[in-house]
ROGUTI-216867 format. One record per atom (N, C-alpha, C): x, y, z; residue in three letters. Coordinates in steps of 0.1 Angstrom, whole numbers, padded with zeros to 4 digits, always signed. Atoms other than C-alpha are relative to their C-alpha. Example, Ala and Ser with C-alpha at 12.3 -4.5 7.8 and 13.67 -1.06 7.14 Angstrom:
// ROGUTI-216867
+0009-0012+0000ALA+0123-0045+0078ALA+0009+0012+0000ALA-0009-0011+0000SER+0137-0011+0071SER-0008+0011+0008SER
// end
This chain:
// ROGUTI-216867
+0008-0012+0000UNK+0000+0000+0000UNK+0009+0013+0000UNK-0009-0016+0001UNK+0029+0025+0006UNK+0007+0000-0011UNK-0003-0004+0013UNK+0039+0022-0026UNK-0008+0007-0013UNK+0008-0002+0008UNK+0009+0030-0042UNK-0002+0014+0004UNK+0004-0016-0008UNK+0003+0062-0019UNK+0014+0005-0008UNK-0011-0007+0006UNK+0042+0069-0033UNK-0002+0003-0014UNK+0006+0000+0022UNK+0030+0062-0070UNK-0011+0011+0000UNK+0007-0014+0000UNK+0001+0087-0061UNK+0000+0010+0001UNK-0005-0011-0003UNK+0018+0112-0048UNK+0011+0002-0010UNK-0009-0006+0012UNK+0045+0114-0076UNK-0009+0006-0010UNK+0016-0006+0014UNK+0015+0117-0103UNK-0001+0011+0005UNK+0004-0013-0002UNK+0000+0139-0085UNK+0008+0018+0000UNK-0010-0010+0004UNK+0031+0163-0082UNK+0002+0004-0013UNK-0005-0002+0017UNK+0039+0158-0120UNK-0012+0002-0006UNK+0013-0001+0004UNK+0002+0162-0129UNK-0002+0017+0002UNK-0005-0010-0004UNK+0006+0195-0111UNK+0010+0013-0007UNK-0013-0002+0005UNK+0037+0203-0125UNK-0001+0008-0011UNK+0008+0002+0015UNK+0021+0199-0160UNK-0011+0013+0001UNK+0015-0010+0003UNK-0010+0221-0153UNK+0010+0020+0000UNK-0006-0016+0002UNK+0015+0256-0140UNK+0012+0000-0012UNK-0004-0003+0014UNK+0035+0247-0172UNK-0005+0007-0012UNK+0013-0003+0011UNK+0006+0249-0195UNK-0009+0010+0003UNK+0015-0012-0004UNK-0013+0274-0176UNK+0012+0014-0004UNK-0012-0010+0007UNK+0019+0302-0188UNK-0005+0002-0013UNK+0001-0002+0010UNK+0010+0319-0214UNK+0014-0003-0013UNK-0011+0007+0008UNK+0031+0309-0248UNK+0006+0011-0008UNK-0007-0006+0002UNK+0055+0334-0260UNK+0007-0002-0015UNK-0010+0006+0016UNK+0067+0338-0300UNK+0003+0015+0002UNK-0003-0010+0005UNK+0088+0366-0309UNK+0009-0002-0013UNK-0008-0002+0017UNK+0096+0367-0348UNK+0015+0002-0006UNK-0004-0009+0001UNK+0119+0392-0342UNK+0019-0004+0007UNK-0013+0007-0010UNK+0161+0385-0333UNK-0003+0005+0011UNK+0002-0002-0014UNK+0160+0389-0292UNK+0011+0014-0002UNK-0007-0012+0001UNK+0188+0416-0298UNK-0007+0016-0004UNK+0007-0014+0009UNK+0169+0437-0319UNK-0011+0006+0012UNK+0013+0001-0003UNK+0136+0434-0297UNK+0005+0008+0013UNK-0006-0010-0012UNK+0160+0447-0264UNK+0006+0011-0004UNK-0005-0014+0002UNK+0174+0473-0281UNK-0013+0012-0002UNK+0017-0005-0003UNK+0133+0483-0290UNK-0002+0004+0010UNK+0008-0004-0013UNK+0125+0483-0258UNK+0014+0011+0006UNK-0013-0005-0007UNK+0159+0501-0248UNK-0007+0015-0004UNK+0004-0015+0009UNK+0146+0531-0273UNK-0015+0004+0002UNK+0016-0005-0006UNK+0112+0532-0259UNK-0013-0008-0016UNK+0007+0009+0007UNK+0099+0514-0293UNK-0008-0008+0002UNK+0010+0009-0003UNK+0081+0487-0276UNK+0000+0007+0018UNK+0000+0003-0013UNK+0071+0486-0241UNK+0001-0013+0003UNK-0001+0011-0004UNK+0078+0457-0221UNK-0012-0011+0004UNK+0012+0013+0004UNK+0057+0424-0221UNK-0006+0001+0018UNK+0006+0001-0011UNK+0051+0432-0180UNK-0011+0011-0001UNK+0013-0003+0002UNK+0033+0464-0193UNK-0007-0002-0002UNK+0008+0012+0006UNK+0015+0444-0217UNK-0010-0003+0010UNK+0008+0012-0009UNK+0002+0423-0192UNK-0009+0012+0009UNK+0011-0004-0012UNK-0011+0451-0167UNK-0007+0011-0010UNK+0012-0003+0012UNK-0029+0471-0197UNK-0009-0010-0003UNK+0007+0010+0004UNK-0047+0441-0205UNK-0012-0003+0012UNK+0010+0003-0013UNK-0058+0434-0167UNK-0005+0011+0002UNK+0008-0014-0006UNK-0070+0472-0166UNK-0013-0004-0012UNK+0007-0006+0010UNK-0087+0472-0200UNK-0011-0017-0006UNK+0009+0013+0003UNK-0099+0429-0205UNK-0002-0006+0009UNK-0001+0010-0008UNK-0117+0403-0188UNK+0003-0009-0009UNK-0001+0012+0016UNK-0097+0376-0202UNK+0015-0007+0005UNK-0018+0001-0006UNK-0062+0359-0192UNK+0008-0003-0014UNK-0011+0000+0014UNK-0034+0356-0221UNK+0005-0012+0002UNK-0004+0012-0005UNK-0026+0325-0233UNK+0007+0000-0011UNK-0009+0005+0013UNK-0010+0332-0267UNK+0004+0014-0001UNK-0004-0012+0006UNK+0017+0361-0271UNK+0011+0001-0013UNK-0010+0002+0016UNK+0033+0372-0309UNK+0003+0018+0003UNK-0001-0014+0008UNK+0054+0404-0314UNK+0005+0001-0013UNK-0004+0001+0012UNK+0061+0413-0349UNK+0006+0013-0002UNK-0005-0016+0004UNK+0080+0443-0364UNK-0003+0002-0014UNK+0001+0004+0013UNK+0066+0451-0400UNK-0003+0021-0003UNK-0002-0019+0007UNK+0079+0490-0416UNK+0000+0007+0015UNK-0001-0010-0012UNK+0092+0502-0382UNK-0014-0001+0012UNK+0010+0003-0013UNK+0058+0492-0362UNK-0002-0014+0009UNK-0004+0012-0010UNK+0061+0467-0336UNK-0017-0004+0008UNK+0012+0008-0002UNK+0027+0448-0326UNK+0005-0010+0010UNK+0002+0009-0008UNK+0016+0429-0299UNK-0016-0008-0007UNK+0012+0004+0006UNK-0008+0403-0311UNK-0003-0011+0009UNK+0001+0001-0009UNK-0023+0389-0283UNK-0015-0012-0002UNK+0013+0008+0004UNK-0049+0355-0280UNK-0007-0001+0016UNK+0007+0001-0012UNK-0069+0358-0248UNK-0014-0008+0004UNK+0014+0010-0005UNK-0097+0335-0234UNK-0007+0005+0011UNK+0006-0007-0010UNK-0124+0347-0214UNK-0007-0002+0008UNK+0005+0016-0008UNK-0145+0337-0188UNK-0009-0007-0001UNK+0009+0013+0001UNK-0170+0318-0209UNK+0011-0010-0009UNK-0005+0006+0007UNK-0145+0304-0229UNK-0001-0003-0013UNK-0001-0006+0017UNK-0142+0325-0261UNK+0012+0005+0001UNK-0015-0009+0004UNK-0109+0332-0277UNK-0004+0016-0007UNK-0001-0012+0004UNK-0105+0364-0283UNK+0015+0004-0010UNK-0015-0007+0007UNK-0076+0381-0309UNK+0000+0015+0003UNK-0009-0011+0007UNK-0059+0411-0301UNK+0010+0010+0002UNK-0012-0005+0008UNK-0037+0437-0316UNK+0002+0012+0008UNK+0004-0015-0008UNK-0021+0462-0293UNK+0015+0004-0008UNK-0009-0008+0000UNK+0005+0488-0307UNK+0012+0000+0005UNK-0016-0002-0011UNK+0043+0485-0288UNK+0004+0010+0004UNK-0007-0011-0002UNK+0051+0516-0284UNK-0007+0007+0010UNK+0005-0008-0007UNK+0018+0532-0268UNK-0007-0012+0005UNK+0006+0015-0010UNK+0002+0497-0257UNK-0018+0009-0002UNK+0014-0008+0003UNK-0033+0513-0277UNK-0005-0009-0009UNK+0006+0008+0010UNK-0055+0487-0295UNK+0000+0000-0010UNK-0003-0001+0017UNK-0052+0483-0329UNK-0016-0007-0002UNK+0011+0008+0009UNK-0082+0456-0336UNK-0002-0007+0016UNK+0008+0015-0010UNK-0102+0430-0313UNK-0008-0008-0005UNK+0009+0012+0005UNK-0120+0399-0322UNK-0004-0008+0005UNK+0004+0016-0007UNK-0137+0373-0313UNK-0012-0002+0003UNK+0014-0002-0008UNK-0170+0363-0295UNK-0001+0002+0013UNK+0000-0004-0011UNK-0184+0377-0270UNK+0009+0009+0006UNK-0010-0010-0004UNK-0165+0407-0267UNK-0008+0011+0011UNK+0005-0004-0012UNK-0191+0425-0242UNK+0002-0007+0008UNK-0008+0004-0010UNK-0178+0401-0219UNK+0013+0005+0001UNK-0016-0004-0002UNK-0142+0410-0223UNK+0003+0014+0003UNK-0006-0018-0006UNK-0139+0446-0223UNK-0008+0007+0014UNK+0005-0006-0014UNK-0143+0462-0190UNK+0002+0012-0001UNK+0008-0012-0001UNK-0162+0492-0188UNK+0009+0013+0014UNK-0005-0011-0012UNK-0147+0522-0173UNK-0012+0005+0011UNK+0013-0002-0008UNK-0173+0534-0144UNK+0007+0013+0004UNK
// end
């Protein structure tokens, strides 16, 4: 029997383990990593921690897919968020001023939160 409680408690650790892996949002940047720090060095992008607290002011929604792209000097955040009925949402915020470009998805009166 105390083998089995050992065999259940390993799983359950690595089962665990597995969920705050997957629950991280996934990160692509297109862009060489040199280039993308010197961006942010020049005020070009803002940083992926802004990012994240623009998002918590302005969506209900958690991030589960992030892309930056640089295309003619503009640097984009393109961002896949799920929300809490469990609609993807797409979207596109600017790098520089972290200001929406586009949004998509369903059920976007659930996601945006209303200034009061």
């Amino acid at each position: 029997m105390k083998k089995y409680n050992r065999f259940l408690y390993i799983f359950s650790f690595l089962s665990l383990l597995a969920f705050h892996v997957n629950a991280a949002p996934q990160l692509e940047i297109d862009e060489d990593h040199d280039e993308v720090m010197h961006a942010v060095q020049q005020g070009l992008i803002q940083p992926f921690s802004a990012l994240q607290e623009k998002v918590a002011k302005q969506l209900n929604g958690r991030i589960i897919k992030v892309e930056l792209d640089e295309d003619d000097d503009v640097w984009v955040y393109e961002l896949k968020l799920i929300d809490p009925n469990n609609n993807i949402v797409k979207v596109e915020y600017e790098a520089r001023t972290l200001t929406i470009i586009e949004i998509k998805g369903r059920g976007l009166e659930n996601i945006i939160k209303v200034n009061e």
